[in-house]
C-alpha positions as CSV (number, residue, x, y, z in Angstrom):
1,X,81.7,-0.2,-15.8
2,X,81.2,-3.6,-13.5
3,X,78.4,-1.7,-11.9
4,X,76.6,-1.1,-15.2
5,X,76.9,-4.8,-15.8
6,X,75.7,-6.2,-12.6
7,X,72.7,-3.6,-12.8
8,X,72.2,-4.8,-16.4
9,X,72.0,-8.4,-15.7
10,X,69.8,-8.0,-12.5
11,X,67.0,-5.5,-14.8
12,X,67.5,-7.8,-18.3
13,X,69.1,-11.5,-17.2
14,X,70.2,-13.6,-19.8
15,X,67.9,-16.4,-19.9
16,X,70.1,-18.4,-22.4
17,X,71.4,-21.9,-22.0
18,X,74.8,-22.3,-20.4
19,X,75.7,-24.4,-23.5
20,X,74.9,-21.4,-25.9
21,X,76.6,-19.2,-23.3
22,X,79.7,-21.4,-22.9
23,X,80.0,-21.2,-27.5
24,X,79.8,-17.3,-27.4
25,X,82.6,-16.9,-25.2
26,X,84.6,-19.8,-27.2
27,X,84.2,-17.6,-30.2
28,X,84.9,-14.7,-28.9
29,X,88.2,-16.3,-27.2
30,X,89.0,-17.2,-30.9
31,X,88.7,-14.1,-32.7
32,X,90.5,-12.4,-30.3
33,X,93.2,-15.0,-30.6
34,X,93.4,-13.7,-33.7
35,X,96.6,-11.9,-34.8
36,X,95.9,-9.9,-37.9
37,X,91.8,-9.1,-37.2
38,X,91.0,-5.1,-37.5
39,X,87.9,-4.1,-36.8
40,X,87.2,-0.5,-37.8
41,X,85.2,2.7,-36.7
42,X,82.3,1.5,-38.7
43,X,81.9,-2.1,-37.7
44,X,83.7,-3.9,-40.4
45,X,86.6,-6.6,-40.1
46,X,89.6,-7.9,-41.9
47,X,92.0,-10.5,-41.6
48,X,94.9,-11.8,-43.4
49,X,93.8,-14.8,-45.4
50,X,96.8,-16.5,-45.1
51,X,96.5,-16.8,-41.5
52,X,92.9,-17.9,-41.7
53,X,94.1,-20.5,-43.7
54,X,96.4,-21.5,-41.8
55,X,93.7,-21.8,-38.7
56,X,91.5,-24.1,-41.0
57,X,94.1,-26.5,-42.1
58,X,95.4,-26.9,-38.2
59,X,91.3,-26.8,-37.4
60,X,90.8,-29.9,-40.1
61,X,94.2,-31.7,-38.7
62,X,92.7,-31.8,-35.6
63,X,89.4,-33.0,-36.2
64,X,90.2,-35.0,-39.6
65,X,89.1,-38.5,-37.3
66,X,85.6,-37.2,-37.8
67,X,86.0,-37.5,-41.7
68,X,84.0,-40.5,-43.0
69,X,86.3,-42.4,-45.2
70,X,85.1,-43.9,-48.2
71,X,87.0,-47.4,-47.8
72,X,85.4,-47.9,-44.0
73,X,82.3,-49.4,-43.7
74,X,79.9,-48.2,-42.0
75,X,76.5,-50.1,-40.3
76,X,74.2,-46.9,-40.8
77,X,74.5,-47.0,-44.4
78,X,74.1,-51.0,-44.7
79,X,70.7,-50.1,-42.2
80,X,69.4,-47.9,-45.0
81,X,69.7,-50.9,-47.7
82,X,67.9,-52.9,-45.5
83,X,65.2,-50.5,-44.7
84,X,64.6,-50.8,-48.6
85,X,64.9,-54.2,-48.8
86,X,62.1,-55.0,-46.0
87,X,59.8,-52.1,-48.2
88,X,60.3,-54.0,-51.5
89,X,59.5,-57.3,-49.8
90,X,56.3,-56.6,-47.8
91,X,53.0,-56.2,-50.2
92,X,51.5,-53.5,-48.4
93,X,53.6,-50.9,-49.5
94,X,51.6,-49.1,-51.9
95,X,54.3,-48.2,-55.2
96,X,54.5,-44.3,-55.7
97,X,52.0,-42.9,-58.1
98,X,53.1,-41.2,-61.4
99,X,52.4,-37.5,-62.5
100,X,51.0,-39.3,-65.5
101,X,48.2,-41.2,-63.4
């Protein structure tokens, strides 16, 4: 089997970033971590839902830091007002045209 693989990749290399390379083999690392995935003869999976659940609420724990929060504040969304404010001040911004003109 290793010899059909290194024949493989010297006729058909994979040309893909190492990046894209590096996320397949993350995914596939986590589905097989997987305790309760079947896969049958035709192709199709299952899991238990209850322990895909329980991946996503350790998954959002982990990366809940990433959440914006409501109460923060936050300088990208003051940047957008000001962008407006600096359109509605200078006169050479033409106002939009309506379907009625």
């Amino acid at each position: 089997m290793n010899l059909l693989t290194s024949l493989w990749s010297i006729v058909c290399p994979d040309r893909r970033p190492e990046r894209e390379k590096a996320r397949e083999r993350k995914f596939i690392q986590a589905a097989n971590s997987l305790k309760t995935l079947r896969v049958t003869p035709e192709g199709g999976m299952s899991i238990d839902p209850e322990e895909l659940r329980e991946q996503i609420i350790a998954s959002r724990e982990q990366l809940k830091h990433l959440v914006y929060k409501p109460g923060a504040s936050s300088r990208s969304f003051k940047a957008a007002g000001d962008v407006q404010v600096e359109q509605e001040a200078n006169p050479a911004v033409e106002a939009p045209v309506s379907a009625i003109d």
